[in-house]
C-alpha positions in Angstrom: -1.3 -38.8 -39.8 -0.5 -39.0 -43.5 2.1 -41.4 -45.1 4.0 -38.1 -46.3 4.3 -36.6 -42.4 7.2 -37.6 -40.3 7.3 -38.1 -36.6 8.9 -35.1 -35.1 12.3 -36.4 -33.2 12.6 -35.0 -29.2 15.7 -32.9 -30.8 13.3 -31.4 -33.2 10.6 -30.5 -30.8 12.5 -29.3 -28.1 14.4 -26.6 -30.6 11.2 -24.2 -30.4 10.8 -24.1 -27.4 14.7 -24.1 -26.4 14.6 -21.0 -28.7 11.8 -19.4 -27.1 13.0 -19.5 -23.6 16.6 -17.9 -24.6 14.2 -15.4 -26.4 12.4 -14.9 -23.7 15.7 -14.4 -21.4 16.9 -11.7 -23.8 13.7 -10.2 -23.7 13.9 -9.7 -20.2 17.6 -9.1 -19.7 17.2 -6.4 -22.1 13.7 -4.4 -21.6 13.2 -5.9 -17.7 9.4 -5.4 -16.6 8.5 -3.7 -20.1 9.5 -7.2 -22.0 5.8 -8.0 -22.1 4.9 -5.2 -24.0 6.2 -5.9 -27.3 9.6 -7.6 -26.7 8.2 -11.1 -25.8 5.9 -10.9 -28.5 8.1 -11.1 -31.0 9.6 -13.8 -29.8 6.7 -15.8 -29.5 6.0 -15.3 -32.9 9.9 -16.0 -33.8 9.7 -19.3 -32.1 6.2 -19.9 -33.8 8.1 -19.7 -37.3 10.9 -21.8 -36.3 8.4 -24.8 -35.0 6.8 -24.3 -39.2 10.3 -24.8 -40.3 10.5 -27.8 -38.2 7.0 -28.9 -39.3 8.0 -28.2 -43.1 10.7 -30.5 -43.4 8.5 -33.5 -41.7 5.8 -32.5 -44.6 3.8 -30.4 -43.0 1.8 -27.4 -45.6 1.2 -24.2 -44.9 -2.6 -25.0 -45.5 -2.5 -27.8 -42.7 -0.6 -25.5 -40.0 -2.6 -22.1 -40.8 -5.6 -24.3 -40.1 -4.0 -25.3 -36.9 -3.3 -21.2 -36.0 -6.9 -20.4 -36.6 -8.2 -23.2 -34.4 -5.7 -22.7 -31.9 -6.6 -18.7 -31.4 -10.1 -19.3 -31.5 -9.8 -21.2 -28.2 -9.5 -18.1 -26.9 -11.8 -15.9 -28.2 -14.3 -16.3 -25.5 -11.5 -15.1 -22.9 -10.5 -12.1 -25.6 -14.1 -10.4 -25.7 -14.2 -11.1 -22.1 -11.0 -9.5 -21.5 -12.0 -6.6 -23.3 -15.3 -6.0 -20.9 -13.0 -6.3 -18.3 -11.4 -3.3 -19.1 -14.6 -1.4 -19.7 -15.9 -2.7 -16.1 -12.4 -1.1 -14.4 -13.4 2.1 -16.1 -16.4 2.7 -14.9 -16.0 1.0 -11.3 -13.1 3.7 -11.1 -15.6 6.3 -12.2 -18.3 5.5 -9.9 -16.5 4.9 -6.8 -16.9 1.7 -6.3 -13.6 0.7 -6.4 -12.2 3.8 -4.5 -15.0 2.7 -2.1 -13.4 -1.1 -1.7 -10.0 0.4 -0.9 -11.5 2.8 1.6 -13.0 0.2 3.6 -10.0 -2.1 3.2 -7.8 0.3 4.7 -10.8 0.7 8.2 -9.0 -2.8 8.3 -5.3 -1.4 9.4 -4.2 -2.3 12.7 -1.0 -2.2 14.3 -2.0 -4.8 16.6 -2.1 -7.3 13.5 -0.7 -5.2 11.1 1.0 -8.1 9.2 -2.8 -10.0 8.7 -4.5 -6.8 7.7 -1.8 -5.8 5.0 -2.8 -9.2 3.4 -5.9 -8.9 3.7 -6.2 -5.1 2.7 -3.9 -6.2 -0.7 -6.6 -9.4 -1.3 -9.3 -6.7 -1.0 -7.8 -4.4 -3.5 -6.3 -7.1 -5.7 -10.0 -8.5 -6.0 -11.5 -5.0 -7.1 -9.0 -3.9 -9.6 -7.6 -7.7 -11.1 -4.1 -6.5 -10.2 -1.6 -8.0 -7.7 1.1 -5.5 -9.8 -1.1 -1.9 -9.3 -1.5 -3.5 -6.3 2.1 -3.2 -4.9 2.8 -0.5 -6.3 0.4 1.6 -4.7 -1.0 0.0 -1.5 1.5 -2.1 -1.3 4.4 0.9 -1.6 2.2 2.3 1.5 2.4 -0.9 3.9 6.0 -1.5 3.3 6.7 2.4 4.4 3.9 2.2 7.7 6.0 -1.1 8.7 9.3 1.0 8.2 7.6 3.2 10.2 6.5 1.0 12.6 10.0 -0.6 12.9 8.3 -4.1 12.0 10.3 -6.9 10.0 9.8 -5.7 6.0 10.3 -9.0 4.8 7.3 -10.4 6.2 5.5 -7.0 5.3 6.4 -8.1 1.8 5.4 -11.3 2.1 2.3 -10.5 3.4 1.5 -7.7 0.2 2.7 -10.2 -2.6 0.8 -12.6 -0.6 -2.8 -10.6 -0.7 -2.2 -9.4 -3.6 -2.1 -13.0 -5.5 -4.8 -14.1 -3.7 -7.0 -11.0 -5.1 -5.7 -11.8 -8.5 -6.3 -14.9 -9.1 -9.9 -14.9 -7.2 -10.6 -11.7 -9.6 -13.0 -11.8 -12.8 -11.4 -8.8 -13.7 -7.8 -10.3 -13.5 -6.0 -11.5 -17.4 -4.6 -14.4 -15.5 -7.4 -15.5 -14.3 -9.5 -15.2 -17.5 -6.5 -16.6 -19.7 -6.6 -20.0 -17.7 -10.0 -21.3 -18.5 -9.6 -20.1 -21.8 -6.4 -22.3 -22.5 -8.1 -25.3 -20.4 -11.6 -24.9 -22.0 -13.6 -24.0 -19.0 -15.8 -21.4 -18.1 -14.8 -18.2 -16.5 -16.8 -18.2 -13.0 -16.8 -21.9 -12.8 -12.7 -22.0 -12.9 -13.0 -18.9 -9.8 -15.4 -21.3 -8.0 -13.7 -24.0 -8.0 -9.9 -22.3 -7.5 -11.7 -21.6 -3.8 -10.8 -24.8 -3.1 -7.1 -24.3 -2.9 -7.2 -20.6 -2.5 -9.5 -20.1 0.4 -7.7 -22.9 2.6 -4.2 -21.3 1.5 -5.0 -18.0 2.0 -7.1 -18.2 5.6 -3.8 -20.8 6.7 -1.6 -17.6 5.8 -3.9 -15.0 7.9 -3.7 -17.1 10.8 0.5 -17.4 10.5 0.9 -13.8 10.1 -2.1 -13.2 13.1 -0.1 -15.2 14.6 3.5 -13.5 14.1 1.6 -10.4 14.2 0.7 -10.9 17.7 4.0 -11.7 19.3 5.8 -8.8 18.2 4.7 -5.3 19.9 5.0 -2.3 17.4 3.2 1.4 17.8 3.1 4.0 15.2 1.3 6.6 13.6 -0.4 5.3 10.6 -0.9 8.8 9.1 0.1 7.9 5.5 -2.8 6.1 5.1 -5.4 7.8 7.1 -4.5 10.6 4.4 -4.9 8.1 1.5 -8.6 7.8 2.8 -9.5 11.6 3.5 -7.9 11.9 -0.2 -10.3 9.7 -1.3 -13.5 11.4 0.7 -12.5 14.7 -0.6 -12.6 13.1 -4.5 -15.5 10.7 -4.0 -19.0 10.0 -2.6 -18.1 7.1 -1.0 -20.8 5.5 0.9 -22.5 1.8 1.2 -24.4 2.3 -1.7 -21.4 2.1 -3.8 -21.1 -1.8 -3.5 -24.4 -2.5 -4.9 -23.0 -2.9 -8.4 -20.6 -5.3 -7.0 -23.3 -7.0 -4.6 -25.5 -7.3 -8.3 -21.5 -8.6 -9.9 -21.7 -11.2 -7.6 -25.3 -12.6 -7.2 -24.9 -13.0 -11.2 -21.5 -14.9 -10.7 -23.3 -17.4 -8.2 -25.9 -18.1 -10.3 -23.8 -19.4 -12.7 -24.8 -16.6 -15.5 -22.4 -16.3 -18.4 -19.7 -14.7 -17.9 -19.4 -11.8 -20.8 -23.2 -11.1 -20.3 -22.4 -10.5 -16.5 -19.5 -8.2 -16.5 -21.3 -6.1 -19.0 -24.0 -5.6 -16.7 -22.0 -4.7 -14.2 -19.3 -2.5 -16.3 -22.7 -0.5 -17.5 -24.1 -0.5 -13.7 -20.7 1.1 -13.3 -21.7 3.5 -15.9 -25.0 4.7 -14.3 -23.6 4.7 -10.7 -21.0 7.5 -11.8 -23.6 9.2 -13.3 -25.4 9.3 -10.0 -23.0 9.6 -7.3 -19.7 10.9 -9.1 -21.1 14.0 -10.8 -17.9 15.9 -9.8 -15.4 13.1 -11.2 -17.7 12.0 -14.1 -18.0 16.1 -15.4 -13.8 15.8 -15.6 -13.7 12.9 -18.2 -16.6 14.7 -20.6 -14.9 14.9 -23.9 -14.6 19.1 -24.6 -17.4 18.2 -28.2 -20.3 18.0 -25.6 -19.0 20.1 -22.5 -21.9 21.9 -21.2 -24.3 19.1 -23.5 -27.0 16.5 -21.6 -24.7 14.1 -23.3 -21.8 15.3 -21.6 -22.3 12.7 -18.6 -23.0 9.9 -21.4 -19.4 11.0 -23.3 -17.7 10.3 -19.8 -18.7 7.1 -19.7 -18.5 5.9 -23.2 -14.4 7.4 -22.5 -14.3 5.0 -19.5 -15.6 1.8 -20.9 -12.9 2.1 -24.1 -10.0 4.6 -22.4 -10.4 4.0 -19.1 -10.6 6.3 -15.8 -8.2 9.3 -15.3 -7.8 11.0 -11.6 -5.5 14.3 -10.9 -4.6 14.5 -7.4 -0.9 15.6 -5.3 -0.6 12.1 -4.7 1.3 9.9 -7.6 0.4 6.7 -5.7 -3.0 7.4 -5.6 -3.5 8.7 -8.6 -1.7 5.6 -10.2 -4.3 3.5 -8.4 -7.4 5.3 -9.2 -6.5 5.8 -12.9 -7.0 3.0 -15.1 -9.0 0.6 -17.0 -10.8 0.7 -20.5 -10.7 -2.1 -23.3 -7.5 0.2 -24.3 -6.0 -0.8 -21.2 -6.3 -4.8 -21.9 -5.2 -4.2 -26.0 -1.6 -5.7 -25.1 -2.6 -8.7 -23.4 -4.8 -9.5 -26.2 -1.7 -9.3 -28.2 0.3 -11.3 -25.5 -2.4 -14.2 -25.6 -2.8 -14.2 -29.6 1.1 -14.6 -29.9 1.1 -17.4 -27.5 -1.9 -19.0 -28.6 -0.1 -18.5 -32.0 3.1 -20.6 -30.7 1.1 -23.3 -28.5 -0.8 -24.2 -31.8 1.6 -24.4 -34.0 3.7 -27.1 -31.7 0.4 -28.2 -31.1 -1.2 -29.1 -34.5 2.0 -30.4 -35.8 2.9 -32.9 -33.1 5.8 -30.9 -31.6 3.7 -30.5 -28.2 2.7 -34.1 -28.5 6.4 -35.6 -28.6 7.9 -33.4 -26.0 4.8 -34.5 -23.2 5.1 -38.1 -24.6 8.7 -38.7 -22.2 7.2 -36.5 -19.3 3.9 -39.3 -19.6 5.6 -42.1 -19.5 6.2 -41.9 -15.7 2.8 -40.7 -14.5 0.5 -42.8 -14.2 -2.2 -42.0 -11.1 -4.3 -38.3 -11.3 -2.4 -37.0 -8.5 0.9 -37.9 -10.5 -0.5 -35.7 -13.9 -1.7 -33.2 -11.3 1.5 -32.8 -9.5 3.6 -32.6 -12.6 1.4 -30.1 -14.0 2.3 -27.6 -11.3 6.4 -28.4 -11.5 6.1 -27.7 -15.2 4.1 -24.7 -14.5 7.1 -23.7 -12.2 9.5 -24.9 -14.5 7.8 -22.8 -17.5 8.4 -20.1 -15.0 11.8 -20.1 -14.0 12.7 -21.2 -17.8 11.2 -18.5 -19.6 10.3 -15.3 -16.9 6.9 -15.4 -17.9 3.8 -16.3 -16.0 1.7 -15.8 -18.9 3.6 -18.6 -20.9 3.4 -20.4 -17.7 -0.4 -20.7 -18.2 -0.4 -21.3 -22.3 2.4 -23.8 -22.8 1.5 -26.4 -20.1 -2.4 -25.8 -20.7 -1.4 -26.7 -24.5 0.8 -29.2 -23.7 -1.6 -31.3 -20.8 -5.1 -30.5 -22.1 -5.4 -33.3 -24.3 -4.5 -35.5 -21.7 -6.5 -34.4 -18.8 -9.4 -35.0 -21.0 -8.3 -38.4 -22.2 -8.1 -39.4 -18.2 -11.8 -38.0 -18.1 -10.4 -35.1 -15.9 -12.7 -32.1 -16.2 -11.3 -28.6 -18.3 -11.4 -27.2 -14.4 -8.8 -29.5 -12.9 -6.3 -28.3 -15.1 -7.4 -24.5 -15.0 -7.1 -24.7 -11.3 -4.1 -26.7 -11.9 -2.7 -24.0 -14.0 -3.5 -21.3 -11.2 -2.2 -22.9 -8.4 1.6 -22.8 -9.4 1.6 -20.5 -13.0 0.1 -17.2 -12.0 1.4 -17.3 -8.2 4.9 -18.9 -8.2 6.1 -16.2 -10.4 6.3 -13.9 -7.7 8.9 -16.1 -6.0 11.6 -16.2 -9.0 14.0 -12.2 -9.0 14.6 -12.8 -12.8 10.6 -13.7 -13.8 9.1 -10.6 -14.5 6.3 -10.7 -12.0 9.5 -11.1 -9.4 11.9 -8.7 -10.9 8.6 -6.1 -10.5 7.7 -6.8 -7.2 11.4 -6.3 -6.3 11.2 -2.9 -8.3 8.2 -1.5 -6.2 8.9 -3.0 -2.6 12.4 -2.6 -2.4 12.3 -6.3 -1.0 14.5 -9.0 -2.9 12.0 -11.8 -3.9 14.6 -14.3 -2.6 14.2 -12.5 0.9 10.1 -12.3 1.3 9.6 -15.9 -0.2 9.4 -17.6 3.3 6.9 -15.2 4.3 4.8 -15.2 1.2 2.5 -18.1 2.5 0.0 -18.0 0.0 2.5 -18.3 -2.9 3.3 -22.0 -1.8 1.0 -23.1 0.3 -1.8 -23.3 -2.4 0.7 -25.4 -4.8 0.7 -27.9 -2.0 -2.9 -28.2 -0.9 -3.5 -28.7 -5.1 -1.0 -31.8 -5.1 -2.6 -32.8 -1.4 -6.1 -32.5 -2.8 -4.6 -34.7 -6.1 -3.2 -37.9 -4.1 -6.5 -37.7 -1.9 -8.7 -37.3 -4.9 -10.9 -34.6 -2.9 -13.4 -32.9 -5.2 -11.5 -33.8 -8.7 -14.1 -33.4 -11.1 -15.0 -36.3 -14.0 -15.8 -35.7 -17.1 -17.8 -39.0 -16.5 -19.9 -37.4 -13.6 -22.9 -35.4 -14.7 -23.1 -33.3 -12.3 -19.7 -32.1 -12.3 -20.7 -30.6 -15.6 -22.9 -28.5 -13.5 -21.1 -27.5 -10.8 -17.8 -27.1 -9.9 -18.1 -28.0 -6.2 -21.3 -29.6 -4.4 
């Protein structure tokens, strides 16, 4: 540091961030669920210019800091590009079928029998094939809670049992911003972070099947399940839905296990998309040909160029299902590219000018074993989350604020993206006034408050992260060469 550069003071570090998280509490108080669209932003941004004025008076330049900025967003321009296929890949998977195909299968899965275990499960499907827990809800989700009305069951463990599937989908989803913003703020790969999350998400989430098997099975319930048998012969009467639809996804996946890159791989599989609809869809695929080549040979071609940038549009009598089979596009992931450069923007400015440094400095004092930085990693994920609403900055401002240190305690960039997963993205769901709580409250008409002791997954994972921290099971070393090869052996 130069001789002209003052050590920040806790006072001074901590009045960014103070700022952003009443921001952020405005933001959310005033525009609810649409806060993330625009309104948090600008905060981020705000706060970003108060942490220069801080870094100004301790002799910081506006050379040195915008230096900062560019290196900071270019940590994530990896995740950006690859958030961008992403949209293009829910295009054309929505043209094609093959995701019309997943939640046609998934819902062969119902049961009243173990209604509770197939509702998570059926979500987890769903979740994994769009990258939404929050279409999700609102659309499968919305269904389950009214069959279990129906059905006279308890809603509260129906709703714990959606929010539960759906988070595990989510966060085991390529297609998922979450799941893609992680490795980018922790530095590791996109399908290496998703392999090595199984760790803690798989034992989680087959410990909350068997718990709601298991209170599935000693309570007795028959209905009708008539609201979603006509979901499906919706979706026969729009699609060609047939095994061959999940060869794309088969192709997705082989790619994915063999460790290929992951931009390369979704664009495969977003263009497989393509070609499928072209096939299978011609019906669907001749409603999205733009009216300049109606009638054309390149009509089919113009539907699918509209999918991979604007996404997938579906007319049917049924709102739900048309909100879940409409979608996608590079359009569709514009805002969270905004959301992640405003952040990034904020998290490298505290960053580069020692703000970030002085406020972990206290917290590090006091941990000293792997299972200690673990463990506080997740409470300050959770903290981030009931502090400022926001499981986005929940992944950004503790992946700023630990990734130095994880890599100065020769922890490998997939420890902390894990880390970052395992409380960030799902304890959200668990807080009313956090966005991701305040919309799950908005679609199931269940307070979060009430379904949190049902939503296993959401807490169970957590715990089997700080477990696996104090045991020291399968923490990857920088140190170990094979651990830069694979994420588990």
């Amino acid at each position: 540091m130069s001789d002209s550069i003052k050590k920040p003071t806790y006072i001074q570090a901590a009045t960014p961030l103070i700022a952003l998280i009443v921001m952020l509490a405005t933001s959310v108080f005033m525009f609810g669920a649409d806060s993330s669209y625009g309104p948090n932003q600008l905060a981020l941004l705000t706060a970003a210019a108060l942490a220069c004025i801080v870094a100004f008076s301790n002799g910081y330049s506006w050379e040195q800091i915008e230096e900062g900025i560019t290196k900071g967003i270019s940590v994530a321009l990896g995740a950006i590009l690859i958030i961008l296929m992403v949209g293009s890949l829910i295009g054309t998977w929505l043209l094609s079928g093959i995701v019309p195909t997943l939640i046609y299968y998934g819902l062969e899965l119902l049961s009243p029998s173990w209604f509770y275990a197939a509702s998570c499960l059926i979500c987890a499907i769903v979740a994994i094939s769009i990258g939404s827990s929050w279409t999700t809800a609102a659309t499968i989700g919305v269904a389950l809670i009214g069959v279990a009305t129906g059905m006279e069951l308890n809603i509260a463990i129906a709703a714990g049992a959606v929010v539960s599937g759906a988070y595990f989908g989510d966060k085991m989803s390529p297609l998922s911003d979450t799941t893609n913003l992680a490795p980018a703020v922790s530095g590791s790969e996109l399908f290496a972070h998703i392999r090595y999350m199984t760790l803690t998400a798989v034992p989680a989430f087959v410990i909350s099947l068997l718990l709601f098997t298991f209170i599935g099975f000693t309570s007795s319930a028959s209905a009708n399940l008539q609201s979603l048998e006509v979901m499906q012969n919706e979706l026969l009467s729009i699609f060609n839905i047939n095994i061959l639809m999940l060869v794309p996804l088969a192709i997705l996946f082989t790619l994915a296990v063999l460790k290929k890159p992951a931009l390369p791989t979704i664009f495969i599989g977003a263009i497989l998309g393509g070609v499928w609809a072209i096939i299978f869809q011609p019906d669907v695929v001749a409603t999205l040909v733009p009216e300049s080549v109606e009638g054309s040979w390149l009509g089919p071609i113009g539907a699918v160029w509209v999918a991979l940038f604007d996404g997938t549009r579906v007319s049917t009598d049924n709102p739900d299902l048309e909100s879940l089979l409409s979608g996608g596009g590079m359009v569709s992931m514009l805002n969270t590219v905004w959301l992640i450069l405003t952040a990034m923007t904020f998290g490298a400015v505290m960053e580069c000018t020692g703000l970030l440094r002085q406020l972990l400095k206290g917290l590090l004092k006091v941990v000293h074993s792997t299972g200690g930085l673990i463990t506080a990693t997740l409470f300050t994920c959770f903290g981030v989350n009931l502090l400022t609403a926001d499981q986005y900055m929940a992944i950004v401002l503790p992946g700023r604020m630990f990734r130095e240190e994880y890599a100065n305690r020769d922890l490998d960039p997939r420890v902390l993206s894990r880390t970052l997963e395992d409380s960030g993205t799902i304890t959200s769901a668990l807080i009313p006034w956090n966005t991701c709580g305040a919309y799950m409250f908005a679609v199931l008409g269940v307070f979060p408050l009430t379904y949190a002791p049902f939503a296993f997954f959401l807490y169970l994972t957590p715990l089997i992260a700080m477990i696996f921290a104090f045991t020291n099971f399968k923490i990857l070393r920088l140190s170990d060469n094979q651990s830069r090869q694979e994420a588990y052996s």
